[in-house]
N, C-alpha and C positions, 0 to 999 in steps of 0.2 A: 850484800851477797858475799860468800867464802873466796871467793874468785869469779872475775871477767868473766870466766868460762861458764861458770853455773848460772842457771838462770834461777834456780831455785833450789834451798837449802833444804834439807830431812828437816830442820826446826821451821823453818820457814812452813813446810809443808802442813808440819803438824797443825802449827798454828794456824794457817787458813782453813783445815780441815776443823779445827775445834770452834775458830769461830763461823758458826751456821748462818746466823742471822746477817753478818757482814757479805757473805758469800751467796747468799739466797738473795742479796740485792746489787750486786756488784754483776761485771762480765766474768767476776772467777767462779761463779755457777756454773761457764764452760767448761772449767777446767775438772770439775769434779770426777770424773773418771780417771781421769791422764792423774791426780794427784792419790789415788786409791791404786793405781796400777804402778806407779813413779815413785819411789823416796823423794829421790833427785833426777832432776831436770836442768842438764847443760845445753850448752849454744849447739854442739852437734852431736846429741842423743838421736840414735838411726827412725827411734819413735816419733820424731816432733816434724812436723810437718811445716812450712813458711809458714800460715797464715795464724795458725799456734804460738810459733816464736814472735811472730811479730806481734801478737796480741798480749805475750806474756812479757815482751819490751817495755811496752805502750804503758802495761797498766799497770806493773807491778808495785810504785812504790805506792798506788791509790788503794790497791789493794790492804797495805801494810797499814796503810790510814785509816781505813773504813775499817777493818779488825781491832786496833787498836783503840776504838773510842766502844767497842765490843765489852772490853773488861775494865775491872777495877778493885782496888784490894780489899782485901776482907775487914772488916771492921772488927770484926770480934777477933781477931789476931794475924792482923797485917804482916806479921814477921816473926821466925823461932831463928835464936843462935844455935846449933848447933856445940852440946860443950866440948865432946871427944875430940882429940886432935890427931886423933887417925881417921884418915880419907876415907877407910873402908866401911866406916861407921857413920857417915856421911849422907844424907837426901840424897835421890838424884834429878835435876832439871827436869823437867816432865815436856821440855822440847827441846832443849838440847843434848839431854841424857848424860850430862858430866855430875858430878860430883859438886855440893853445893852445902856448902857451911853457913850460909844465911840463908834460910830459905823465904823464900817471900808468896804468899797466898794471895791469891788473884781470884778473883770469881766474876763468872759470865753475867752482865746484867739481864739478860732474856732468861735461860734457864736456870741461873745460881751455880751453876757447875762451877767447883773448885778447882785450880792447878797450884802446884808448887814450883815456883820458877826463880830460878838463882837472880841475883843482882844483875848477871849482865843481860840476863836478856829481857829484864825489867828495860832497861834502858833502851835494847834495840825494838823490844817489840810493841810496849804500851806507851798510851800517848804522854803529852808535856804534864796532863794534871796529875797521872799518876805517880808517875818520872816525878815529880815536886814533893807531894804526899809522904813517898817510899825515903826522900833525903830528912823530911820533919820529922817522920815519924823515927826513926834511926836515930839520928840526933838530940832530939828532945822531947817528945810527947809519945807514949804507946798508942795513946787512945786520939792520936791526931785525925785519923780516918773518921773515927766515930762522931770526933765534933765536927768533922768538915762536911759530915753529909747531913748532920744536924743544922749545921749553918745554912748549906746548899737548901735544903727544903724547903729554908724558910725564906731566902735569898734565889733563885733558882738563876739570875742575873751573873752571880760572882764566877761560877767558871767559865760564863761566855767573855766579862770583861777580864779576866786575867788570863786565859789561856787560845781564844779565838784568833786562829790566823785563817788569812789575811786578817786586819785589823781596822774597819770604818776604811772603806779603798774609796768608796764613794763620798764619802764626807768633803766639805769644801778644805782646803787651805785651810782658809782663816781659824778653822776649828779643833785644829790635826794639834794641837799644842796643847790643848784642854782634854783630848783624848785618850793623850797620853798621859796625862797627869792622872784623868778617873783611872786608868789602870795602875798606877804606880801607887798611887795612894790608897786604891780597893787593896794591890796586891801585901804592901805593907801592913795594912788594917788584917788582913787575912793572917799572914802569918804572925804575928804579934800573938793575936788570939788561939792558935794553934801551938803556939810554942812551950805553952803550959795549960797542964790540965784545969777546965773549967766549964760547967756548966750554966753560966750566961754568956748570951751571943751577944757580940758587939755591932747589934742591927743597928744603932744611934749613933754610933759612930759611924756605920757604911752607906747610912739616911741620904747624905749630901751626894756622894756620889753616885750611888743608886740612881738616884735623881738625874741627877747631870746625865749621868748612862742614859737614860730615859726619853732625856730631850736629844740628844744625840742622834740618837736612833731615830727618831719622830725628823729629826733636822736629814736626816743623811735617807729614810725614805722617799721625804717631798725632794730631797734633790734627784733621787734619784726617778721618783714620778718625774718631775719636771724633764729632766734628760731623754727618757722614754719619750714622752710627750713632742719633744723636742723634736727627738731620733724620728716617730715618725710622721710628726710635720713634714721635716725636709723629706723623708720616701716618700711622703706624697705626691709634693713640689717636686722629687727628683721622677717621680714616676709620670705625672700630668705632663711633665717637661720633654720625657723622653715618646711619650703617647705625643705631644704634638710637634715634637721633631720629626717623630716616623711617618704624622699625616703631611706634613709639610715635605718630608725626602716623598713618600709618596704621594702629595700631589702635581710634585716639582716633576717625577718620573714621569706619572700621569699624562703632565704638558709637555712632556719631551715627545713621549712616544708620540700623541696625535699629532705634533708638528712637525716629526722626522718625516725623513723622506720615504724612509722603510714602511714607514704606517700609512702613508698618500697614496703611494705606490700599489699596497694593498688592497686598498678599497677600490681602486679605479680597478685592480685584477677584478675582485672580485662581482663588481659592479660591472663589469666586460660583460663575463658569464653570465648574469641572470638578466640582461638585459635580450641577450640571445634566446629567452627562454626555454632552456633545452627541456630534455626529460629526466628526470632524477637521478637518476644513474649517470648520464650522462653530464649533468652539472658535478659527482661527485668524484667522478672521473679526471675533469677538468681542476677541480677544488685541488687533489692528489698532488697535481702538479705545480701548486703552487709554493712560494717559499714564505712565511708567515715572519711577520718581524719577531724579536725576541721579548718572550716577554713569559710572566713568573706562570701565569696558566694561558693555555691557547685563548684568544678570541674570539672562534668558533669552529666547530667541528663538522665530519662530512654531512652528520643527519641534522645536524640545526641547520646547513649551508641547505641542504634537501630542502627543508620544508619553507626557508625563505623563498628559494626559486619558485617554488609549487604558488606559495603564497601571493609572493610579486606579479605572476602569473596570471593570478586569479583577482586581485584588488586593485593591482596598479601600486601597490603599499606593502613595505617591510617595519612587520611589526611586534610578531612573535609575540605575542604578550604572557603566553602559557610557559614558553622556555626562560623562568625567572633567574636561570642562574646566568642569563647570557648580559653583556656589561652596555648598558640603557644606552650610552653616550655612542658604544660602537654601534650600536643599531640604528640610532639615529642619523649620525652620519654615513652608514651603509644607506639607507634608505634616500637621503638627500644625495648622494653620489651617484645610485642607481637611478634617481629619478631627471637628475640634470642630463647624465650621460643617454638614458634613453630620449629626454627631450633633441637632443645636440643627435643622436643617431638618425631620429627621426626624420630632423629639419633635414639632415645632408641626407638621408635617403630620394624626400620627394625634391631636392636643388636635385638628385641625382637624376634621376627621371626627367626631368624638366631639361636639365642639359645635356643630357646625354642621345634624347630626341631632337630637341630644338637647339637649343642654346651654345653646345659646341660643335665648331669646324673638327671632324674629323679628316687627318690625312690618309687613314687605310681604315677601310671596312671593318677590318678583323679588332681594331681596337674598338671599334663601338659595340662589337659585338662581342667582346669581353667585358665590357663593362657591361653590357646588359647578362650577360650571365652571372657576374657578382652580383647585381641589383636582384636578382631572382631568385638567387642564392638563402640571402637574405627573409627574417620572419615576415618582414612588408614586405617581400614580394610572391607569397603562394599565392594574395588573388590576381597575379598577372600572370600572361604567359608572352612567349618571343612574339609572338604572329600580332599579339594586340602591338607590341613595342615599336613593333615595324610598319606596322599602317599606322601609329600613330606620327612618326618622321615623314611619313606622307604628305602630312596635313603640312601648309605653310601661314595659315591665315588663322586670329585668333578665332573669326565667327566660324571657322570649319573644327577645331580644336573642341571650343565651347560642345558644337553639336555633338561632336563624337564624343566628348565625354557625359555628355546624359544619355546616350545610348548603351555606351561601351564600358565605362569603369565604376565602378563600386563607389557607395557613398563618398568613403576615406578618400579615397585616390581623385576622385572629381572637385572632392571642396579645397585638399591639399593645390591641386594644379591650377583649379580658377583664382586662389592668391598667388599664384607665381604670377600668373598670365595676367591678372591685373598689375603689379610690382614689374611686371617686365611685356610689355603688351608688342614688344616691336621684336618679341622672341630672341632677344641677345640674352650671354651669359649670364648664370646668379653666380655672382662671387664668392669664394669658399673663404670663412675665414680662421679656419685652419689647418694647418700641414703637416703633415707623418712625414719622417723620413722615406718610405716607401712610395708615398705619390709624388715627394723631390723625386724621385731614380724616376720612375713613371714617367714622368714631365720630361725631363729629360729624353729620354731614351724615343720618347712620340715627337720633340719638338726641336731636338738640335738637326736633325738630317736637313728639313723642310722649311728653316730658319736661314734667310739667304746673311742676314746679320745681325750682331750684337745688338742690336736696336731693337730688331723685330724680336728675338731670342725673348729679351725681357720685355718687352710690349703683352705680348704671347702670355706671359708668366702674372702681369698685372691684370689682364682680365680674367684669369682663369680666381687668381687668389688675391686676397684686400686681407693681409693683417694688418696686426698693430704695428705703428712706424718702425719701432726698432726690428722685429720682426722682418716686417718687408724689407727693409735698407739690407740688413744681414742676407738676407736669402738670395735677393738684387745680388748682390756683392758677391755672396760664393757663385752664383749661374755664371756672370762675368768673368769668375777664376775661370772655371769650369769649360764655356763657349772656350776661350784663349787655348785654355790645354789643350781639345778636343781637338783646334783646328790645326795646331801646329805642333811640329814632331821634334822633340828633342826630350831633355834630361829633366820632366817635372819635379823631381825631388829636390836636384841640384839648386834650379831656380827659386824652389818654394823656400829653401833655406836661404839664400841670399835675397829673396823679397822679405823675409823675416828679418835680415841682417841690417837690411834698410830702413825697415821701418822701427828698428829700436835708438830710441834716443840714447 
């Protein structure tokens, strides 16, 4: 380029405008307008837009490459000296427009179009074969063109091996020494025969190499098959590898979520809900309010959550089999979660009834008759009403029990209590085995006033509930905190910190 600043020369222009064929296959087919409207084209011409300039950055000297293997000298008269030694009498460069005492003929190989173009810009604009040609022919043969395209014809090999860059980039090492030899040795044989005029080709002498070229080529495709080959070997291995690293992160993900606690959590939510069997609406209601763990798509939605209720409702079974896009594993365990949870509601509904008539000491009226309002509350209890709850407390004997309940309760409710009333026939408590923090405070609040002591307090507490040992000891243990504070007035906090202080080793 004439300067930093130009992005493209008047000669430069011409010359990509003259060669078509270079330009009809290149990105300078964009340019064609901007170089019909432009001589020249600098870094801050107000016409050129970023994405222009940086195109015309990018490609410009492939541009000068792809034109340059465009043309080639004229065989029938490669060159005129000029005899006058006044300038004004002179050719002029037909792209650089100067003044040119050796004129040198170039022709378009696609159309035949002639130019005349001075030495120098032989040099800047055409490639290395012609650039070669242009020095033999000048130096020593007229008609050096003419033999070398006579040779080319019959050799069509000799300007790839003398003048092809890059040069065998794929070939191994070990071969890169012989490669260069068939060039040095074509390129010599070439010129030798060019340097004087003759019409036999020295095909016998360029046999060997030829040859050699030959196997090179055959040698430097299988390596380069083989490398391809290779290449996507490993993409395959890299790709199978990365496919069972992503089922492995996500099967790993997979067993995190259903073993979080976020995900446990979950399901007992939402296994609460449908066990309750609301009405649709009012199961979606409830869904709304919930906080879903995190995960890349939800695990179910308010109308899949809909038609489980409706379903579970209707089967005793969560199965959904028509919503296929919902994930088999969560369904499965929704369904084993709702179905545990409603066994475990069930049992402590009819413990409910059982103790809440018979089996527990009430200290005030008003609590048994809150708990018979929960119990009623409840899906197992529309087919009761108070008035049955209350003559059933009546009864104190199991043969008066038995008879009223073939007269008085419904299938469900009569087969449910004659297994209590056999498992407990002397009408004492069924032990609960297990505890909400809310029936802790409950317990509490009905059984510390009426507790003459710590003794009875948790007596009290072992009939009502039988967990599991560490369970029971713990819950023992906090009522005992609990009784102690209750009864006596001072600084619970202070103390709880220094009963802390004590018990650290």
């Amino acid at each position: 380029m004439a300067a930093t600043t130009t992005l493209i020369t008047p000669a430069e222009n011409r010359f990509f405008r003259l060669s078509e064929q270079a330009r009809r296959t290149t990105s300078l087919q964009q340019l064609s307008g901007l170089l019909r409207e432009h001589v020249t084209v600098k870094v801050d011409s107000p016409f050129l837009i970023d994405t222009v300039r940086n195109l015309i950055m990018h490609d410009h000297a492939a541009w000068l490459t792809a034109c340059s293997h465009e043309w080639q000298l004229l065989a029938s008269l490669p060159y005129v000296v000029n005899p006058s030694d006044d300038r004004q009498h002179w050719q002029h460069c037909e792209l650089c427009h100067k003044p040119v005492r050796y004129e040198y003929h170039v022709q378009n190989k696609h159309d035949q179009r002639e130019l005349v173009v001075g030495s120098e810009c032989v040099k800047k604009f055409m490639n290395a074969e012609t650039r070669y040609l242009m020095v033999i022919t000048t130096e020593d043969n007229f008609y050096a063109v003419a033999q070398y395209q006579s040779l080319t014809a019959q050799a069509p090999a000799i300007p790839v091996i003398m003048f092809k860059q890059p040069w065998f980039t794929a070939l191994p090492a070990t071969h890169q020494a012989q490669a260069q030899l068939v060039r040095h040795e074509t390129s010599q044989t070439v010129t030798t025969y060019l340097k004087r005029r003759t019409q036999t080709l020295p095909l016998t002498a360029l046999a060997p190499n030829l040859k050699r070229y030959t196997e090179l080529v055959a040698l430097e495709t299988a390596t380069v098959t083989a490398q391809q080959a290779a290449q996507a070997a490993k993409k395959v291995a890299t790709q199978r590898q990365q496919r069972e690293t992503a089922q492995q992160v996500a099967q790993s993900a997979e067993q995190d979520l259903r073993q979080s606690q976020a995900y446990r959590q979950y399901l007992r939510q939402l296994a609460g809900i449908i066990v309750q069997r609301p009405t649709r609406p009012a199961a979606k209601q409830q869904f709304s309010q919930l906080t879903p763990p995190a995960t890349k798509r939800p695990l179910v939605n308010a109308y899949q959550f809909g038609l489980m209720v409706t379903e579970y409702a209707q089967t005793h079974q969560i199965q959904v089999r028509r919503l296929a896009m919902l994930d088999r594993q969560f369904v499965a365990a929704l369904d084993q979660q709702t179905q545990q949870l409603d066994a475990q509601q069930t049992t402590r509904f009819y413990d409910d009834v059982f103790n809440s008539c018979w089996g527990w000491n009430y200290h005030q009226k008003a609590d048994q008759l809150a708990d018979w309002e929960r119990l009623l509350a409840t899906r197992w209890g529309t087919k009761l009403t108070l008035a049955e709850l209350k003559q059933a407390t009546e009864l104190t004997s199991v043969d008066h029990i038995q008879a009223w309940l073939t007269t008085h309760a419904d299938t469900e409710l009569a087969s449910q209590l004659r297994q209590r009333l056999e498992a407990s026939p002397k009408l004492r408590c069924l032990p609960r085995t297990r505890l909400r923090r809310s029936e802790l405070r409950e317990f509490c609040r009905r059984e510390l006033a009426t507790s003459l002591d710590l003794d009875t307090f948790i007596q009290r507490f072992k009939q009502i509930y039988q967990l599991s040992a560490p369970k029971q000891a713990l819950n023992e243990e906090t009522l005992a905190y609990y009784y102690i504070a209750k009864q006596h007035s001072g600084d619970h906090q202070a103390a709880l910190a220094q009963l802390k202080m004590l018990l650290t080793e």
